[in-house]
C-alpha positions, 0 to 999 in steps of 0.5 A: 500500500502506497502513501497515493492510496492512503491519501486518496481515502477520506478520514480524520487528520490532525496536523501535529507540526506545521513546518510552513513558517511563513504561512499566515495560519501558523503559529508557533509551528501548529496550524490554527485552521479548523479544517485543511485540504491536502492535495494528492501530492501531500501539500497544504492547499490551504497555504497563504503567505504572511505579509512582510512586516517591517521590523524595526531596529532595537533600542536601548530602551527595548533591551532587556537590563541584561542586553543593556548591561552587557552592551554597557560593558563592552562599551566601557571596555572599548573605551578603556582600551581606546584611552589605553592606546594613547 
């Protein structure tokens, strides 16, 4: 028995991981459709891409306090070592 036959016979299924991540209907690796059609060939039919969102840079202020401490070491390091070098 091939999968082709497996396929073409109706029953329940259950989408444990979805690993289409740039589908709008995945979220965090599952599937939040109710129902989904597969074609013969084993792909989603019901896949649509999600819109690009712009992302937008960090700032200090989004940092969490061990990012910012951790930056605020490395720049004092640098500076030290640019002061060092004169």
């Amino acid at each position: 028995m091939s999968w082709q036959s497996i396929v073409k016979e109706k029953g329940d299924c259950v989408v444990e991981i979805c690993k289409a991540n740039t589908c709008r209907s995945n979220e965090n690796m599952h599937c939040i459709l109710d129902v989904i059609t597969i074609s013969p060939t084993g792909q989603c039919e019901m896949f649509e891409k999600k819109e690009q969102t712009q992302v937008r840079a960090k700032t200090r202020g989004d940092m969490s306090f061990i990012n910012r401490a951790t930056q605020m070491h490395r720049d004092e390091q640098a500076e030290r070592k640019l002061y060092s070098n004169r």
